[in-house]
C-alpha positions in Angstrom: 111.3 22.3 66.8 113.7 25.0 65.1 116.4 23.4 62.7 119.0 25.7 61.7 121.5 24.7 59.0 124.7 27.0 57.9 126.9 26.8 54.8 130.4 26.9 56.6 132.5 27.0 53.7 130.2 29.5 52.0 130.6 31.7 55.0 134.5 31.3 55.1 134.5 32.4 51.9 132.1 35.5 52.2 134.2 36.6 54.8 137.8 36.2 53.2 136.6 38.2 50.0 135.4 41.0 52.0 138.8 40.9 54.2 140.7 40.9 50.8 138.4 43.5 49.8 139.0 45.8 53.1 143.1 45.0 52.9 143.0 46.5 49.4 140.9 49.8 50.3 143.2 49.7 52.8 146.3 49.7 51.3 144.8 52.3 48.6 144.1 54.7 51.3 147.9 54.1 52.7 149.1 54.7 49.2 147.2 58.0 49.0 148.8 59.0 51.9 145.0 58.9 54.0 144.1 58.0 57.5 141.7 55.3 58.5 141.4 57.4 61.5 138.6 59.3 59.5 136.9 56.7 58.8 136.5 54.6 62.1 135.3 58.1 63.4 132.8 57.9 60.8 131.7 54.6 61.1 130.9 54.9 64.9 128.5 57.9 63.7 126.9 56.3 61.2 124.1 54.7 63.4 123.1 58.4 64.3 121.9 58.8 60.4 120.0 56.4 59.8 119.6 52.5 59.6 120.1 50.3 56.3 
């Protein structure tokens, strides 16, 4: 029989620091005057180079 147990609030927190973490990048990149366009172009390439 397979058991499975999750950590739910270590999960909720995992994901809210690393949707703090994107909202500041993000919010740099405004300041800078950049567009995320580049990057979600990018990002939907990035399985052509290679897996990690």
């Amino acid at each position: 029989m397979i058991e499975g147990r999750a950590d739910g609030a270590g999960l909720v927190r995992r994901l809210t620091e690393k949707a703090q973490a994107l909202a500041k990048a993000r919010a740099a990149m405004l300041a800078q005057g950049k567009s995320a366009r580049r990057w979600r172009q990018a990002g939907l390439l990035w399985p052509l180079f290679g897996k990690e």
